[in-house]
C-alpha positions as CSV (number, residue, x, y, z in Angstrom):
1,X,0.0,0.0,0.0
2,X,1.6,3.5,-1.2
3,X,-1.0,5.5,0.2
4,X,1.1,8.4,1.9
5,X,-2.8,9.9,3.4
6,X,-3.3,7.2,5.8
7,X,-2.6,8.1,9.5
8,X,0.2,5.3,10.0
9,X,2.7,2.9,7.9
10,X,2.4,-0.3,10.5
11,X,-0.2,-1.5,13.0
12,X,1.1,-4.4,15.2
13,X,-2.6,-5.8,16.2
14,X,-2.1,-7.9,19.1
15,X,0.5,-5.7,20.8
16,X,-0.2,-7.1,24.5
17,X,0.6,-10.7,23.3
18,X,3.7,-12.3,24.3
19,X,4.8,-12.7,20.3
20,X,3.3,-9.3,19.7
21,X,4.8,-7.3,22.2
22,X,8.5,-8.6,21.1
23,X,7.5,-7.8,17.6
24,X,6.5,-4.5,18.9
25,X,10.0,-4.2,20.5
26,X,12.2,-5.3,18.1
27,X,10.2,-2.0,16.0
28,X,10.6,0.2,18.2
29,X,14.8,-0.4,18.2
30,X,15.3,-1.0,14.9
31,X,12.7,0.6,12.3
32,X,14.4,3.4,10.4
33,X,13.4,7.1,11.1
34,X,9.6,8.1,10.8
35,X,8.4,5.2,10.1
36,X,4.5,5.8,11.4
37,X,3.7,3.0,14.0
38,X,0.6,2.4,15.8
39,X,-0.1,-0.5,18.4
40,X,-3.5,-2.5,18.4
41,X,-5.8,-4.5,20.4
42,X,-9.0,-5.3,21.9
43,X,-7.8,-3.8,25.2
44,X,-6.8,-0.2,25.5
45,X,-5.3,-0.8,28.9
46,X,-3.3,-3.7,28.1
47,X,-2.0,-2.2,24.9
48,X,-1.3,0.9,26.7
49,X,1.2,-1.4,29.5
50,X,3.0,-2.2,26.9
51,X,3.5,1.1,25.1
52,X,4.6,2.6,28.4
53,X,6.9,-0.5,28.8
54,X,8.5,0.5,25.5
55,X,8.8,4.2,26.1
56,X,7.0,5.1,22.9
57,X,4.6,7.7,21.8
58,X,2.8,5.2,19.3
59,X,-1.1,5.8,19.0
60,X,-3.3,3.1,20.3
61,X,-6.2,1.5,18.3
62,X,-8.9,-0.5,19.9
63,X,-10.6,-3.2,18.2
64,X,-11.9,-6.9,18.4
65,X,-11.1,-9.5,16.6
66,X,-15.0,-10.2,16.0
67,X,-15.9,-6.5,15.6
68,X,-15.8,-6.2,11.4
69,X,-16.5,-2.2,11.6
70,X,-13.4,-1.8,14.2
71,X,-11.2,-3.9,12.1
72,X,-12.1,-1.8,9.0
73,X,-11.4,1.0,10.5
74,X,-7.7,-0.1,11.1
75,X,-7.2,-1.6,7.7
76,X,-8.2,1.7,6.5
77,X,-6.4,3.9,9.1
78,X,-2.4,2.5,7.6
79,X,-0.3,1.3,5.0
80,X,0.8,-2.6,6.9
81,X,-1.3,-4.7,9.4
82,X,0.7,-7.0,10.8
83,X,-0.7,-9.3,13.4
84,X,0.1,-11.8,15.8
85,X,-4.0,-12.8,17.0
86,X,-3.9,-16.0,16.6
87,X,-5.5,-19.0,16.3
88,X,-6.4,-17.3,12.9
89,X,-8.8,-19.8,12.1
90,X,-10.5,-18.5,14.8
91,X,-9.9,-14.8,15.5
92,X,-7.8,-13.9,11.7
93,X,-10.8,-13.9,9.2
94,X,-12.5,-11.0,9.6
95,X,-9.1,-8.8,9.2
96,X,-6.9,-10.1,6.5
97,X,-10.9,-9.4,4.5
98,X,-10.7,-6.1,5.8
99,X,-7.2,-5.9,4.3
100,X,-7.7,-6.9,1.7
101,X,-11.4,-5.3,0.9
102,X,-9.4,-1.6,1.7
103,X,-5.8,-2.3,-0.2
104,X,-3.7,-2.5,3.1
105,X,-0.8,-4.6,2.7
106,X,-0.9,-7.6,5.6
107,X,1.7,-10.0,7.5
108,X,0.6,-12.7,9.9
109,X,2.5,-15.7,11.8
110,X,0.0,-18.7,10.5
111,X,1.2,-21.9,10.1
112,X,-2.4,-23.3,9.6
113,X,-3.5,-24.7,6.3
114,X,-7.3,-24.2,6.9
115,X,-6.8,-20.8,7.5
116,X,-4.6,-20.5,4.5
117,X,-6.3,-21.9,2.1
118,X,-9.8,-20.2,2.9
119,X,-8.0,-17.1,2.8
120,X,-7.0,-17.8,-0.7
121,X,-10.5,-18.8,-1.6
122,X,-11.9,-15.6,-0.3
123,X,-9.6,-12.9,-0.3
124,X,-7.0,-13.1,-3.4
125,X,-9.3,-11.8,-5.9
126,X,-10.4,-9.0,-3.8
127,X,-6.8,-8.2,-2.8
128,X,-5.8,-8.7,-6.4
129,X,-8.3,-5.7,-7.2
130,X,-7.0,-3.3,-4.8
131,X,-3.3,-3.9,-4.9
132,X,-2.8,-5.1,-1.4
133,X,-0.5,-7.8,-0.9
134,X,-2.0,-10.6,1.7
135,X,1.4,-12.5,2.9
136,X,0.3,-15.1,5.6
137,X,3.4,-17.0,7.6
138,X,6.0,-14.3,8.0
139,X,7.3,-16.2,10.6
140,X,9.8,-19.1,11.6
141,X,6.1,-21.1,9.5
142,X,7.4,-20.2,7.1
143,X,10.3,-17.6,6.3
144,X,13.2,-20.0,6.1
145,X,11.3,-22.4,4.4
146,X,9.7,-20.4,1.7
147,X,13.3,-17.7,1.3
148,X,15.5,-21.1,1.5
149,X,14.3,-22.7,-1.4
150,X,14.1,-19.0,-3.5
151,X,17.9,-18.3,-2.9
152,X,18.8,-21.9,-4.1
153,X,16.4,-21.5,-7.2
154,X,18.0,-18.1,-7.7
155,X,21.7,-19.9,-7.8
156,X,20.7,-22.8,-10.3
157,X,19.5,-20.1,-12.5
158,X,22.4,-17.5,-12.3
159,X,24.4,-20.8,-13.4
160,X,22.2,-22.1,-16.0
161,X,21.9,-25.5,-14.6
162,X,18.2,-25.7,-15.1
163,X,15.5,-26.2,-12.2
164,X,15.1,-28.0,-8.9
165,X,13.9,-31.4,-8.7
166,X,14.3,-33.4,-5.7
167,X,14.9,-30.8,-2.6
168,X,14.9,-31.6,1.1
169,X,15.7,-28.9,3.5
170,X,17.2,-30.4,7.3
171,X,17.1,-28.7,10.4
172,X,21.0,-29.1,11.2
173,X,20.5,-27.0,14.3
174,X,18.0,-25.9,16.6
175,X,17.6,-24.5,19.9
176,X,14.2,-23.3,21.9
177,X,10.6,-23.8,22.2
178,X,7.4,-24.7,20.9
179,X,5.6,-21.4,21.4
180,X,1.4,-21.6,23.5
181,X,0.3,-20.2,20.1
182,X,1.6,-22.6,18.2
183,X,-0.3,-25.0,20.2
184,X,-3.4,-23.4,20.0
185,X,-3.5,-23.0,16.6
186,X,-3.0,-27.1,16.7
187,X,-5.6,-27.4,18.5
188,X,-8.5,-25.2,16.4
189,X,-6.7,-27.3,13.6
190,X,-7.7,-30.7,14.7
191,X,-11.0,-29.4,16.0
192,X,-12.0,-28.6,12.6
193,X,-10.6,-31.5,10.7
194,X,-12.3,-34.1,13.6
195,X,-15.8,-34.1,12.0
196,X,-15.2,-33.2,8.5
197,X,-13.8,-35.5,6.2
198,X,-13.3,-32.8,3.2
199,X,-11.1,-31.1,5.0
200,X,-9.1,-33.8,6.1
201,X,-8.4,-34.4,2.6
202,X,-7.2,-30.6,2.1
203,X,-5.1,-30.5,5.3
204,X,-3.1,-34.0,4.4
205,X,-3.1,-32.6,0.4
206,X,0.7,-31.6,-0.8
207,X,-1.2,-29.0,-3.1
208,X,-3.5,-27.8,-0.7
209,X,-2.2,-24.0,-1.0
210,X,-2.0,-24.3,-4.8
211,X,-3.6,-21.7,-6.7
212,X,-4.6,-24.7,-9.4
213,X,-4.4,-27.9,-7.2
214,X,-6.0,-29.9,-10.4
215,X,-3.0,-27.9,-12.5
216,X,0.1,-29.3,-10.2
217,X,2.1,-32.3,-11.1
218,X,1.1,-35.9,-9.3
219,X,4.6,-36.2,-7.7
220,X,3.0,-38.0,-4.7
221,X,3.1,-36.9,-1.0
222,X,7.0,-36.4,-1.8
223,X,8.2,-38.0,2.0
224,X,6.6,-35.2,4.4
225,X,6.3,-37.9,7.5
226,X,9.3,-40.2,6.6
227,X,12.4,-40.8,8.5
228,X,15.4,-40.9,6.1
229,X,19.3,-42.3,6.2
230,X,21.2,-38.7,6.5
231,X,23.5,-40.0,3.7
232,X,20.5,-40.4,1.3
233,X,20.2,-36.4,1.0
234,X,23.9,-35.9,1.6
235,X,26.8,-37.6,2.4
236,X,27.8,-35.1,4.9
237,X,24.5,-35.5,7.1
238,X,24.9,-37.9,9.6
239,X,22.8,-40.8,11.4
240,X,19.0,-40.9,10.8
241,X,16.9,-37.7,9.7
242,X,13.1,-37.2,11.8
243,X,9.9,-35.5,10.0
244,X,9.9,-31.8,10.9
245,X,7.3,-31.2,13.2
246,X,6.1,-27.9,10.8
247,X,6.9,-30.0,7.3
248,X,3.3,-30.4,7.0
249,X,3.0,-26.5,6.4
250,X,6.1,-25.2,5.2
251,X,6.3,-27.9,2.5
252,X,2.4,-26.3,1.1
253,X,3.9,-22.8,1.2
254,X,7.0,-23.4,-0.8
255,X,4.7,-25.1,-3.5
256,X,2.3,-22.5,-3.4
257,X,5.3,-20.2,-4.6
258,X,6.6,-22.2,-7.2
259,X,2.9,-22.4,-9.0
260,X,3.0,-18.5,-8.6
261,X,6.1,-18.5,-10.1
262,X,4.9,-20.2,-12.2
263,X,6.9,-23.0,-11.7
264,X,10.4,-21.6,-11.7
265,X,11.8,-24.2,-9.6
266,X,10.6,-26.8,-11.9
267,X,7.5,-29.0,-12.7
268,X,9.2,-31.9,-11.0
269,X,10.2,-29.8,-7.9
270,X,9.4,-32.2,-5.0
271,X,10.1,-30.4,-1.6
272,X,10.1,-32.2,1.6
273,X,11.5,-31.1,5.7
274,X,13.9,-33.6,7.9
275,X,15.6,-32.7,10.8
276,X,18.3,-34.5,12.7
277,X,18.5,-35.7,16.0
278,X,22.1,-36.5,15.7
279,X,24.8,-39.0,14.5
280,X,24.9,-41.5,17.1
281,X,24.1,-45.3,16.7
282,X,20.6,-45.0,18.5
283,X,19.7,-41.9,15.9
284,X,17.5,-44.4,14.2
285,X,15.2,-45.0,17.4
286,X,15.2,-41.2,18.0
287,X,13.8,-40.5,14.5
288,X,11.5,-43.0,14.6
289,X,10.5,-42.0,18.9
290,X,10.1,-38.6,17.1
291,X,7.9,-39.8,14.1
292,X,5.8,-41.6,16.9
293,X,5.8,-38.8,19.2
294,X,4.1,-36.5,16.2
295,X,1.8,-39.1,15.4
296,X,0.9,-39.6,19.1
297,X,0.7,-35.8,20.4
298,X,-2.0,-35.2,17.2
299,X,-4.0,-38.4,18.1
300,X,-3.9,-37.0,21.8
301,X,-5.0,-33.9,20.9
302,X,-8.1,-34.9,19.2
303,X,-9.3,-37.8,22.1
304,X,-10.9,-35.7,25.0
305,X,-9.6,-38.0,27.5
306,X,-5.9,-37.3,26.7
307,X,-6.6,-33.8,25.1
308,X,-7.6,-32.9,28.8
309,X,-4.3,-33.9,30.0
310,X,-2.4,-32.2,27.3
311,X,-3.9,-28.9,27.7
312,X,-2.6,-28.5,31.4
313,X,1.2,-29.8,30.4
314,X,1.8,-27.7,26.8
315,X,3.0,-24.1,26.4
316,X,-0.5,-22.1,27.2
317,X,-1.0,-18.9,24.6
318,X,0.6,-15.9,25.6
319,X,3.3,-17.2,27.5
320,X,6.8,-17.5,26.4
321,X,10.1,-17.3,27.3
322,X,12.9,-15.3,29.2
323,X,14.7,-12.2,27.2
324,X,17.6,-14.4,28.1
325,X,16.2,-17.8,26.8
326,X,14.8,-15.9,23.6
327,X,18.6,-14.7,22.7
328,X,19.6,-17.6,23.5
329,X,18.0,-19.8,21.1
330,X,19.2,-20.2,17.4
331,X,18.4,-22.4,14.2
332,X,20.2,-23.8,10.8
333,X,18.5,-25.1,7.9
334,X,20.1,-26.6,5.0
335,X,18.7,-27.1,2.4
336,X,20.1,-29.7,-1.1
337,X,19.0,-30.1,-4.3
338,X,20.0,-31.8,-7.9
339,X,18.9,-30.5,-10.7
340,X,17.8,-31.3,-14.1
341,X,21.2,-31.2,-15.4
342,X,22.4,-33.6,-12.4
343,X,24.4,-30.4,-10.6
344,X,24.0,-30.4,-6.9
345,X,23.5,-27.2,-4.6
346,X,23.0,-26.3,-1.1
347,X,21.6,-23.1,0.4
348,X,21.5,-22.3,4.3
349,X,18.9,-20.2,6.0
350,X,20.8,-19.4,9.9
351,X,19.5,-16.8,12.2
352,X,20.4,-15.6,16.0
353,X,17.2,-16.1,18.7
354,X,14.6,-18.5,19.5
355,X,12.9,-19.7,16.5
356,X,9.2,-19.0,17.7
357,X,9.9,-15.9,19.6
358,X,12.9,-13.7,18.9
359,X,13.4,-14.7,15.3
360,X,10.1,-15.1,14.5
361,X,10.0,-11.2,15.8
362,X,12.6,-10.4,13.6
363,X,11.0,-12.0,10.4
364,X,8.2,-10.9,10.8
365,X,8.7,-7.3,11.8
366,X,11.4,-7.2,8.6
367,X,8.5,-8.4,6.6
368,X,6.4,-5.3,7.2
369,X,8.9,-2.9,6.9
370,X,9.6,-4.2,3.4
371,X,6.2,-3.8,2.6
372,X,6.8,0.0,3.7
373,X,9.8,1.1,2.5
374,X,11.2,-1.1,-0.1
375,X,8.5,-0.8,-2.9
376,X,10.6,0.0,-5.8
377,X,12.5,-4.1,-5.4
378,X,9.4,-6.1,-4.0
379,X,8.8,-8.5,-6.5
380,X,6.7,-7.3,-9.6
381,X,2.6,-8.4,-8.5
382,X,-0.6,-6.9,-8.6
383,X,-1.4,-7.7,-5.1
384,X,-3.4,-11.0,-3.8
385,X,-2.5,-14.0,-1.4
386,X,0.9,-14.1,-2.2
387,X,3.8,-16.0,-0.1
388,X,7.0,-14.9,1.6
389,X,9.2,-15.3,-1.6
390,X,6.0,-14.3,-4.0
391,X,4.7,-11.1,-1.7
392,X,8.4,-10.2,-0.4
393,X,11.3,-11.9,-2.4
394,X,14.5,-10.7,-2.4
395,X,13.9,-7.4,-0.6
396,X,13.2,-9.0,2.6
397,X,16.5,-11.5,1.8
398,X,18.1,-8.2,2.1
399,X,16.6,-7.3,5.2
400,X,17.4,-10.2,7.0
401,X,20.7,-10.4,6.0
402,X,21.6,-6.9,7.1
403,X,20.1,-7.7,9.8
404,X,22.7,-10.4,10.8
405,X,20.5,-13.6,9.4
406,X,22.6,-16.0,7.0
407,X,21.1,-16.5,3.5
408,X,23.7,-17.9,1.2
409,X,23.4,-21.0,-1.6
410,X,26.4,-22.5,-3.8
411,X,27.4,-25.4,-6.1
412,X,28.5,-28.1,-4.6
């Protein structure tokens, strides 16, 4: 949105969240000079504590997630919403419509397919009509993922060594939580899915963020829940590889950009997540304990008895952790491809912080200021649901790498 008339260039709705309030801090130390910020929420006190927390003069608007007239009133009032209300199945609808009914440019943290795909169904036409560029999972769902795999495209191309086909990216590295929202959103997940057989079939398709499912290539469900010999995806990677607990997401998003790209990584692109639990001689049990433990905390979630338990031992929403535990944390993704002239590449996506707070914060807060002040290099569109790599592309690879995240992809 290039708008210069509207009152304010970002609203951070769901300021007095635990994810929203570090988002909010991490603006209010590193967005560049006049940037016109506003803070958001349903609570005028709450989002007030936190202002005064931060020692900023930012205005305060108040709106409900469920109040449509509030929420189009902020769309309205700036250039970026980016929120951090979440389940977004739940509370999200009614303001990524607003967005994109009034041309405001939009970031969120989803990581639910639901969610995502409705949003597609409902609001990329309208957005497509009034320029505003709808980018869900600006987050660690799914920022590395999605910016991984369009560096490494990038680098087969500058070669000339034609497109991507098989692809797996590996968490080589990872330290900190699971974040309460995360789990939440789990949980309105499974409560939709548990009666309704249709959308079972969307949340387990490998298409199901396509923009023509019936147009993508039958490449099968390309490995999403396997556990794979490290030396299978290369011989550096050690022991036995787990399913990535967010593969089920990430893996949609990166496919929805390659259709939008219309298929510049390749019609037989297929994309799967590992990560590795290390090289010792038990690494196979621990993949497979991790495979189990997946398959086990979903079935537990969706059988009252257990579900009861569960709810009292996971991360609640809201809560998070210390300053010093969110510095703390860290990630590496690698990511490894051949092509379709038999070259192999690599790309690494490695940032500073915990995944699902601090970074997350980072990405997401980068996201919108891209939105805001690097117009002139976002990649070319005319607005709509768009992606991380589709919506944001190489400006916010620029970003993040000034901002001390490690992008990089070679030949091997």
């Amino acid at each position: 949105m290039t708008d210069q008339a509207r009152d304010h260039d970002i609203v951070v709705y769901g300021a007095s969240g635990f994810v929203g309030a570090v988002t909010a801090r991490y603006l209010a130390g590193h967005a560049p000079a006049g940037t016109r910020l506003a803070l958001a929420g349903r609570s005028e006190s709450r989002v007030a504590a936190i202002r005064d927390k931060l020692g900023v003069d930012w205005p305060i608007l108040v709106a409900d997630a469920a109040d449509t007239e509030a929420l189009a009133r902020l769309a309205a009032s700036t250039r970026v919403v980016l929120t951090t209300v979440g389940p977004y199945l739940k509370y999200g609808k009614a303001l990524v419509r607003a967005c994109a009914e009034s041309g405001t440019d939009y970031v969120d943290l989803t990581g639910e397919v639901i969610f995502a795909r409705q949003s597609i169904d409902t609001n990329h036409e309208p957005a497509a009509r009034t320029g505003a560029r709808i980018v869900h999972s600006c987050g660690f769902d799914s920022i590395p993922s999605d910016l991984g795999v369009h560096v490494l495209a990038q680098q087969v191309a500058a070669d000339g060594a034609g497109e991507l086909t098989d692809t797996t990216m590996v968490v080589t590295s990872m330290r900190g939580g699971i974040s309460g929202g995360t789990i939440d959103s789990m949980r309105q997940q499974l409560d939709a899915v548990k009666n309704d057989r249709g959308l079972r079939r969307l949340a387990a398709g490998p298409y199901s963020l396509s923009p023509d499912r019936a147009g993508e290539p039958d490449l099968g469900r390309q490995g999403d829940a396997a556990t794979v010999a490290g030396a299978d995806v290369h011989p550096t990677l050690r022991g036995t590889l787990a399913p990535f607990f967010m593969a089920s997401y990430n893996t949609r998003v990166v496919r929805r950009s390659n259709a939008l790209h219309n298929w510049r990584y390749g019609r037989r692109f297929r994309y799967r997540e590992l990560m590795s639990v290390g090289a010792s001689p038990l690494s196979p049990l621990v993949a497979n304990g991790v495979k189990l433990g997946l398959g086990a905390l979903v079935a537990g979630m969706m059988l009252p008895p257990t579900r009861f338990v569960l709810d009292r031992l996971l991360p609640k929403p809201g809560s998070g952790p210390t300053e010093r535990a969110q510095r703390d944390g860290h990630f590496t993704m690698d990511f490894f491809t051949t092509t379709t002239t038999g070259a192999r590449y690599t790309a690494r996506f490695r940032a500073k912080g915990d995944p699902g707070y601090a970074a997350t914060a980072l990405m997401l807060a980068e996201s919108a200021l891209a939105l805001v002040h690097d117009r002139d290099v976002l990649p070319p569109s005319d607005g709509g649901v768009l992606t991380p790599a589709t919506g944001l592309g190489d400006a916010l690879v620029e970003r993040l790498r000034a901002a001390g995240v490690e992008i990089t992809a070679r030949r091997l």
